[in-house]
C-alpha positions in Angstrom: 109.4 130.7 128.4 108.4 132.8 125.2 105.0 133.4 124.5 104.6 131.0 121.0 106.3 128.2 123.0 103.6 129.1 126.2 101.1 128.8 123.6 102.1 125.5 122.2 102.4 124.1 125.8 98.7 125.3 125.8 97.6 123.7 122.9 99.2 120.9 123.3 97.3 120.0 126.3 94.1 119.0 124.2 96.1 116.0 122.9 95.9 112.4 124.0 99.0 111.0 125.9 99.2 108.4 123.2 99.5 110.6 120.3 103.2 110.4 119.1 104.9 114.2 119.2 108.0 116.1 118.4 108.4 119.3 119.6 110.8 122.1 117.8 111.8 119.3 115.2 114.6 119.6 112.7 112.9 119.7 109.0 114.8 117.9 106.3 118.0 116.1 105.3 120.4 115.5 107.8 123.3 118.9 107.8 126.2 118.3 105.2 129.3 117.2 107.1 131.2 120.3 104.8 128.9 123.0 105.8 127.3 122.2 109.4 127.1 125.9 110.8 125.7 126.4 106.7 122.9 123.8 107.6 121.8 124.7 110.8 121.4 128.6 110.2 119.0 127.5 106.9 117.1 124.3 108.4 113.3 125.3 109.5 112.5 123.9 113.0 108.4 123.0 113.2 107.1 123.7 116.5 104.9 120.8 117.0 104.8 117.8 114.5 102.0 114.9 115.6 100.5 111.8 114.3 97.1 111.1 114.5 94.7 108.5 112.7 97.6 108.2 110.0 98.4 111.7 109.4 100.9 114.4 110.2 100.2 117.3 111.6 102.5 120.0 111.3 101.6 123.3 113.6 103.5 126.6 113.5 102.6 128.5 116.8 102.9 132.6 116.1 102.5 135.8 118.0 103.4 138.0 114.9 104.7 137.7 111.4 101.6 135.2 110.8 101.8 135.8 106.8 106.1 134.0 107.0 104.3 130.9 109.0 102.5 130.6 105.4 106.0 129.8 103.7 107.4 127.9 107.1 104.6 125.2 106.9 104.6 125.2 103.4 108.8 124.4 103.1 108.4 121.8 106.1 105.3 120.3 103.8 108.2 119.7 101.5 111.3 118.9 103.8 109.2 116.2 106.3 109.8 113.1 103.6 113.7 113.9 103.4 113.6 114.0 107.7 115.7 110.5 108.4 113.5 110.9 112.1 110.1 110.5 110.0 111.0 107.7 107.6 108.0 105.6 108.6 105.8 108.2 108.1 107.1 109.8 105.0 104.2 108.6 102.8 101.2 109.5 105.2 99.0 112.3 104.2 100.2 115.8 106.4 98.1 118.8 107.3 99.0 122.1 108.6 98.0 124.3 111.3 98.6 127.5 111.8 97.7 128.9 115.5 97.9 132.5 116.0 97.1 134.7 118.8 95.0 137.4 117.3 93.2 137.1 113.7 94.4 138.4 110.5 92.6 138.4 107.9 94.5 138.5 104.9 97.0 135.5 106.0 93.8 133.5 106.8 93.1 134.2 103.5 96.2 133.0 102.4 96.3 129.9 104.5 93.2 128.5 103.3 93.8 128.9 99.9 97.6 126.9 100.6 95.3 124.3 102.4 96.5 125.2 105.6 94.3 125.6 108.5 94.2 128.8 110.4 93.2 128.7 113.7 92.8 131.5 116.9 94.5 130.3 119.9 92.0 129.9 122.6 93.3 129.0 125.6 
């Protein structure tokens, strides 16, 4: 098991059992029929997407190359309403998480000003 999916399994634990999850989820329109091999080489995968109280919560789990989570969470902030598997919650507010394993300052930085929470793992 590789250390960012370790890391989710971690912090996933803090979740209640009735919280709906997807783990390493397909972001965005289904792949053309043309091009499949196309699709599934450019389609982000989101670590963990939950629902809670009425809104998503897309998390990106990293052990390096924190400042590219920035762009990941902000392309599946755009791709989650074109997802057929999240139709019914297409309209609901989202938030995103970024949960890395040592600080960094300057992507911190960049995270809160994209609105996106950065957070230290603590196990």
């Amino acid at each position: 098991m590789g250390e960012e999916t370790l890391m989710r399994s971690r912090w996933v634990r803090r979740l209640s059992s009735e919280i709906p999850r997807w783990h390493n989820v397909r972001m965005g329109q289904l792949p053309d029929e043309k091009f499949p091999r196309m699709f599934k080489v450019i389609q982000g995968y989101a670590d963990l997407v939950y629902i809670d109280e009425e809104i998503v919560h897309i998390v990106e789990f990293k052990t390096r190359d924190f400042k590219g989570a920035i762009g990941q969470l902000l392309s599946y902030r755009q791709e989650f309403p074109k997802t057929p598997e999240f139709e019914p919650y297409k309209n609901y507010p989202i938030a995103l998480r970024l949960v890395a394993s040592r600080r960094d300052e300057s992507t911190e930085e960049l995270a809160l000003s994209e609105g996106i929470t950065y957070e230290l793992f603590e196990d």
